[in-house]
ZAMARGU-4260 file (C-alpha; in steps of 0.2 Angstrom, whole numbers, plus 5000, padded with zeros to 4 digits):
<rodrens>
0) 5072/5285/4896 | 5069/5300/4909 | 5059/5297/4925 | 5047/5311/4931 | 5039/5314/4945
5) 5020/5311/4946 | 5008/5324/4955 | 5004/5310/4967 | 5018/5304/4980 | 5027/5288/4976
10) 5019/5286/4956 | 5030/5291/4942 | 5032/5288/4923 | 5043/5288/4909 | 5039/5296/4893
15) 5038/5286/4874 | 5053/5294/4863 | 5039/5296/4849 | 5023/5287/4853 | 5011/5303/4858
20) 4992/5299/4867 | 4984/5316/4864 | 4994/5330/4862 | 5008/5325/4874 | 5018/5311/4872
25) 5012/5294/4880 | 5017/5290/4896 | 5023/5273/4904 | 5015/5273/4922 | 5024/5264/4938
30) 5025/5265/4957 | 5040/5265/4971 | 5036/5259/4989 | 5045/5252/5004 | 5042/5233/5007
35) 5055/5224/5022 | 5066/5238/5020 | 5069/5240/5003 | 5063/5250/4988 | 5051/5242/4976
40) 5045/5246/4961 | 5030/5239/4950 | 5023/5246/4934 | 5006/5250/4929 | 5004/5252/4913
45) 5002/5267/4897 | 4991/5278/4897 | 4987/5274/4882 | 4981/5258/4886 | 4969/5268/4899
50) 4979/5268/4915 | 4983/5286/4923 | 4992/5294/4937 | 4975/5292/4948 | 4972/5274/4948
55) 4991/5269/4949 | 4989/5279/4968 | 4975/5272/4974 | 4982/5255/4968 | 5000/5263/4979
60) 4987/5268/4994 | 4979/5249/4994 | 4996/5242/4993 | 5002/5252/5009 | 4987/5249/5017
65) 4988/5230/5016 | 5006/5232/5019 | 5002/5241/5038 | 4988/5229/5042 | 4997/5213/5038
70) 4986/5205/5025 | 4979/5206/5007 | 4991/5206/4995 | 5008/5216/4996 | 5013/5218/4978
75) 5006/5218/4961 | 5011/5202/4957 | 5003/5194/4973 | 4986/5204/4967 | 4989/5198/4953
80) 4993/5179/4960 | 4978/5180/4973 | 4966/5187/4957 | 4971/5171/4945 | 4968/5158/4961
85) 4951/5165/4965 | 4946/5165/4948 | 4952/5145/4948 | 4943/5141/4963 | 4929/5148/4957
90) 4930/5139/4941 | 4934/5123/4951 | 4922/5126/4962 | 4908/5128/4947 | 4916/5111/4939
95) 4914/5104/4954 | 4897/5107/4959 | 4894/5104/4940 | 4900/5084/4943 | 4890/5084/4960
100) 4875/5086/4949 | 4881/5073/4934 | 4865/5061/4935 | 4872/5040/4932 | 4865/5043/4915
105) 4872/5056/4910 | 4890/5050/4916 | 4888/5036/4907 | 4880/5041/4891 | 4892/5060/4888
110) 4908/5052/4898 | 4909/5033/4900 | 4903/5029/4884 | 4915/5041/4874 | 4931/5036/4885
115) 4928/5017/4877 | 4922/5020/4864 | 4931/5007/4857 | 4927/4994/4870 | 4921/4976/4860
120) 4908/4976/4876 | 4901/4992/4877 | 4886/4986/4865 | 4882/4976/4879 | 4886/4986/4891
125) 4874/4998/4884 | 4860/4985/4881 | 4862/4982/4901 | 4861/5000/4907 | 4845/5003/4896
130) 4834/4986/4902 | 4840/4985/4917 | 4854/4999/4928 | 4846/5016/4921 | 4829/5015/4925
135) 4832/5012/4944 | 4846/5022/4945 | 4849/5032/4931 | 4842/5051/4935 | 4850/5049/4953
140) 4868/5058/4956 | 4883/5048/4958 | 4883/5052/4975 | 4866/5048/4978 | 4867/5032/4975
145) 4868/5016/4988 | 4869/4997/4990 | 4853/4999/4993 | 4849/5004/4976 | 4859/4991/4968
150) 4850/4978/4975 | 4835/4984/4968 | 4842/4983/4951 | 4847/4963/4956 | 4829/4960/4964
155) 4822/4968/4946 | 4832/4957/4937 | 4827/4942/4945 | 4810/4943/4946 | 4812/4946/4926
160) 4820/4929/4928 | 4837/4933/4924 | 4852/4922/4928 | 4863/4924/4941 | 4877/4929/4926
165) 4869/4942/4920 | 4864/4950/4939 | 4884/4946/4941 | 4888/4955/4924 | 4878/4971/4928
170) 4885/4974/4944 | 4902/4973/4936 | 4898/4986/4922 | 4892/4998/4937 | 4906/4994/4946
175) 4917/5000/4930 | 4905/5016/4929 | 4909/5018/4946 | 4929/5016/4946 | 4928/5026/4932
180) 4920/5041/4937 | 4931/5041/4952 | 4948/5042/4941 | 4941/5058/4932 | 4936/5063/4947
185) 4917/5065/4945 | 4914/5053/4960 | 4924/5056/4976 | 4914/5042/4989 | 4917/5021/4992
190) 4911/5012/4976 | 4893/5005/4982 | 4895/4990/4975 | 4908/4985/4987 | 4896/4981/5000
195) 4883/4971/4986 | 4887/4953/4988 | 4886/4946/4970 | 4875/4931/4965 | 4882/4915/4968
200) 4882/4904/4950 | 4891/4890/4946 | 4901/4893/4929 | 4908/4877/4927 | 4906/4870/4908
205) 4900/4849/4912 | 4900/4847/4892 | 4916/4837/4888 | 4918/4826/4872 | 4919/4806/4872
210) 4933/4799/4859 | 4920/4795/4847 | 4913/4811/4846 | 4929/4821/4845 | 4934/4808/4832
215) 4915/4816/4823 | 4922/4833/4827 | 4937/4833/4818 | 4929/4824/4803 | 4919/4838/4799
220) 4930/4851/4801 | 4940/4860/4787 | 4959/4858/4786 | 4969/4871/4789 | 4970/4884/4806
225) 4954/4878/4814 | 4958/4860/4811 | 4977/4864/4818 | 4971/4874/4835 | 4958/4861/4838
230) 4968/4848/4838 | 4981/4858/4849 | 4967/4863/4861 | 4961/4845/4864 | 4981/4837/4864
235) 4989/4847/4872 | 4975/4859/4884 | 4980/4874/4878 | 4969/4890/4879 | 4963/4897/4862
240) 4972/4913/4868 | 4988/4903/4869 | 4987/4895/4854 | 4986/4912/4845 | 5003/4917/4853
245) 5013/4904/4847 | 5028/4905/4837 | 5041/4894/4829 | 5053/4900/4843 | 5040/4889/4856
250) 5042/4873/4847 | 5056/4862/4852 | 5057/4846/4845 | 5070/4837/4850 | 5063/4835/4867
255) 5044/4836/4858 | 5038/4851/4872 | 5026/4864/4866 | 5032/4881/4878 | 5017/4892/4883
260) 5023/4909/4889 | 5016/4922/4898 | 5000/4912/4900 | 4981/4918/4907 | 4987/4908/4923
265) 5004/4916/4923 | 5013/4900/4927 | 5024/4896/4910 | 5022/4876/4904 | 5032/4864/4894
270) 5018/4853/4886 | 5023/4836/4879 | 5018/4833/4861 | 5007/4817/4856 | 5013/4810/4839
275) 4999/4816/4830 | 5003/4837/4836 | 5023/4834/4834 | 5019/4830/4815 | 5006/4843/4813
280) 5019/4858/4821 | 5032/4852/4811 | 5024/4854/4796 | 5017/4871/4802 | 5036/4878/4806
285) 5042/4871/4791 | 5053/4888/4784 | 5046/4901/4795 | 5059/4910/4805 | 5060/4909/4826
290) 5049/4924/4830 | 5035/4919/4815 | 5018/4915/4823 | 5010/4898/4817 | 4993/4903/4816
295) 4993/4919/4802 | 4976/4926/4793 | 4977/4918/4774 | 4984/4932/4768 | 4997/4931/4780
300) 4996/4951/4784 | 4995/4947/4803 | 4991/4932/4817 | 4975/4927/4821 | 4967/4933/4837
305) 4951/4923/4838 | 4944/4906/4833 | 4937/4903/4815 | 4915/4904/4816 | 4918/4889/4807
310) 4925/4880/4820 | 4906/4884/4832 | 4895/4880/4815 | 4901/4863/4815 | 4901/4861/4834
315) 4881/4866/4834 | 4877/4855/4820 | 4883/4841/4827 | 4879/4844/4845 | 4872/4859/4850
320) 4856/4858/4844 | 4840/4860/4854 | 4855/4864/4870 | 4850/4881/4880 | 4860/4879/4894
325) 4880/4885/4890 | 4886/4874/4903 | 4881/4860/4890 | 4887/4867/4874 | 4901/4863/4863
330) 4913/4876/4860 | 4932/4880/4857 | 4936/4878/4876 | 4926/4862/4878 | 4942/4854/4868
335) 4953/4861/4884 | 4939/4853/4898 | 4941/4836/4887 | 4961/4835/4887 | 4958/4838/4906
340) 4943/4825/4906 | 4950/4812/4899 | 4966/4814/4909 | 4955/4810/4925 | 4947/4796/4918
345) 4964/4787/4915 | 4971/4788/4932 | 4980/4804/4930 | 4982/4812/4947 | 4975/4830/4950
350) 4993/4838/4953 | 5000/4832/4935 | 4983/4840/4927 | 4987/4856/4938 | 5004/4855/4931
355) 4998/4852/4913 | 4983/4864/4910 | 4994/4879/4919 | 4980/4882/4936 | 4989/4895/4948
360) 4979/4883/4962 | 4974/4868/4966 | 4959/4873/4966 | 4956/4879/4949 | 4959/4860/4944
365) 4946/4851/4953 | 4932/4860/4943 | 4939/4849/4931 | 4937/4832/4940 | 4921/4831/4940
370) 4920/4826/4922 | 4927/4808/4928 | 4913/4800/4935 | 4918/4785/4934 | 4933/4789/4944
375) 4918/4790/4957 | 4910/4777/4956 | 4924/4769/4957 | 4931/4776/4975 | 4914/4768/4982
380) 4913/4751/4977 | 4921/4746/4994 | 4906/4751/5001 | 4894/4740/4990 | 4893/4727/5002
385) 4898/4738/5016 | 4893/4721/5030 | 4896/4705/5022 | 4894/4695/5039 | 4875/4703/5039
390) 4870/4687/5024 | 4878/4673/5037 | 4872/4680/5055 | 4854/4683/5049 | 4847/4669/5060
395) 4859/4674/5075 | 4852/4694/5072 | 4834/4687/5073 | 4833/4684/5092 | 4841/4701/5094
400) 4829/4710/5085 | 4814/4699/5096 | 4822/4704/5110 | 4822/4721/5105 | 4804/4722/5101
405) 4798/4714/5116 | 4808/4730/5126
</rodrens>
């Protein structure tokens, strides 16, 4: 295709072989400049599209110009670089000062909600923000917000008479808000509730069962996968969530151990089996392959994930009734605080119950030792008649004391 010449110095175009704009045939605009030394040459565009011989000098004249002072851009493809990162700044720029503005409300209700919506808590989470979390802080901006303003939110609850739990449990959900808005980078600052200290509440369950009512317990419930995890659970210690992850594979009878892998407290554990488990598991992994779990739905389509409500029906009838504080309920886990209850009470010591109910510390295990009272009772009875010579010298203490008072 043939090059001509332009009326303006250093623009030139090429002519389409058949494509006319008008009555002349459509031309291809394009300039030629010096940059370092060495011819370049950049194209505009047709005329057809609405480019001429007079916009693609002066666009020449700015290129030269920019060229001479040092600065701008020195190309079309550096105009054209430098155009599309003004435009993202400027857009980034408006995002962000869009975010700056995102009210805690808004956050949670448009982003946080819809990024879980799936979460089995947000029902409670949302019941939280709407009492209690949105009307202190609600219309402020995420970067608005303080300590100070948290602990607002815990002195409210409180004087509503909340527990120290639920305090505990909103500042985890703002801290969640919070974390959140930081990884989609709506929040840039320290999360406040780093400097709120949390309630102090003591968790610990003091419910365990004695044998005669455990021996009520399993009376009254059904045969089957509840009867089977309960009895697992208050045998052997194991976490419901450990139950649920067993698999024929985890049985080994020959040396009767139950093997709890990957457990909540990460440390695996061999737990021995009492007569009255080794026959319920062999019976249980009677024909099913190594990698079959034991505990299956009743149609077999997949394993069970969470204790039957049959289990907690029972467990309220018979002892639950008129009980408000959780510390003194029965439930599921209550079979884990017995196994390590009644551990205590025989003499056990606290190293072997770490061992055996899979505590990462030492620690963890003597929340549990607490349940043995008796245990107690008996490390003071030394000290029930602390001075026995007291009885025989009473006459001898007498003149003592006279002389004492006469002083």
């Amino acid at each position: 295709m043939a090059t001509f010449k332009s009326k303006y110095t250093g623009v030139r175009y090429r002519e389409h072989p058949t494509r006319k704009n008008g009555i002349r045939r459509d031309r291809y605009f394009f300039i030629r400049y010096k940059l370092n030394g060495k011819t370049k040459e950049e194209a505009i565009g047709w005329e057809s599209e609405h480019h001429s011989e007079k916009e693609a000098f002066d666009i020449l004249c700015e290129i030269k110009a920019n060229i001479k002072a040092g600065a701008g851009f020195f190309s079309l493809k550096e105009k054209s670089e430098q155009a599309a990162a003004e435009k993202a700044a400027a857009t980034a720029a408006l995002i962000s000062q869009e975010r700056d503005n995102t009210t805690y409300c808004r956050f949670f209700e448009d982003v946080y909600c819809k990024i879980f919506v799936d979460d089995e808590q947000l029902k409670n989470k949302k019941s939280m923000h709407k009492y209690h979390i949105l009307p202190v802080i609600g219309d402020m901006t995420l970067k608005e917000i303080k300590p100070i303003h948290i602990e607002t939110i815990k002195s409210n609850m409180a004087a509503k008479g909340r527990a120290a739990a639920s305090i505990n449990k909103a500042l985890v959900y703002i801290s969640h808000v919070f974390n959140t808005a930081k990884n989609n980078e709506y929040y840039t600052g320290d999360n406040p509730i780093k400097k709120v200290k949390k309630c102090k509440v003591d968790n610990r369950r003091i419910r365990f069962l004695t044998r005669e009512e455990a021996s009520l317990l399993f009376k009254h419930l059904p045969a089957g996968n509840v009867y089977d995890m309960a009895l697992l659970a208050l045998c052997c210690g194991l976490r419901a969530g450990e139950i649920f992850k067993l698999q024929a594979m985890d049985i080994n009878f020959n040396v009767r151990r139950v093997y709890v892998r990957d457990p909540k407290g990460v440390i695996n554990r061999a737990m021995p089996m009492p007569q009255i488990v080794f026959d319920m598991l062999q019976r249980r992994c009677f024909g099913k392959r190594p990698s079959d779990y034991l505990f299956m739905k009743t149609d077999g389509s997949e394993k069970i994930v969470a204790v039957s409500d049959q289990y907690q029906r029972v467990a309220d009838k018979l002892f639950n009734t008129d009980i408000t504080d959780p510390r003194n309920k029965v439930v599921f886990h209550t079979l884990r605080h017995t196994f390590a209850s009644w551990l205590a009470m025989d003499g056990v010591d606290i190293n072997t119950i770490s061992e055996l109910m899979g505590h990462a510390t030492l620690e963890m295990t003597k929340r549990y030792m607490h349940l043995a009272p008796n245990k107690l009772d008996s490390a003071i009875t030394c000290l029930e008649n602390p001075l026995p010579l007291l009885e025989d010298n009473t006459d001898a203490a007498a003149p003592h004391s006279a002389a004492n008072a006469e002083q």
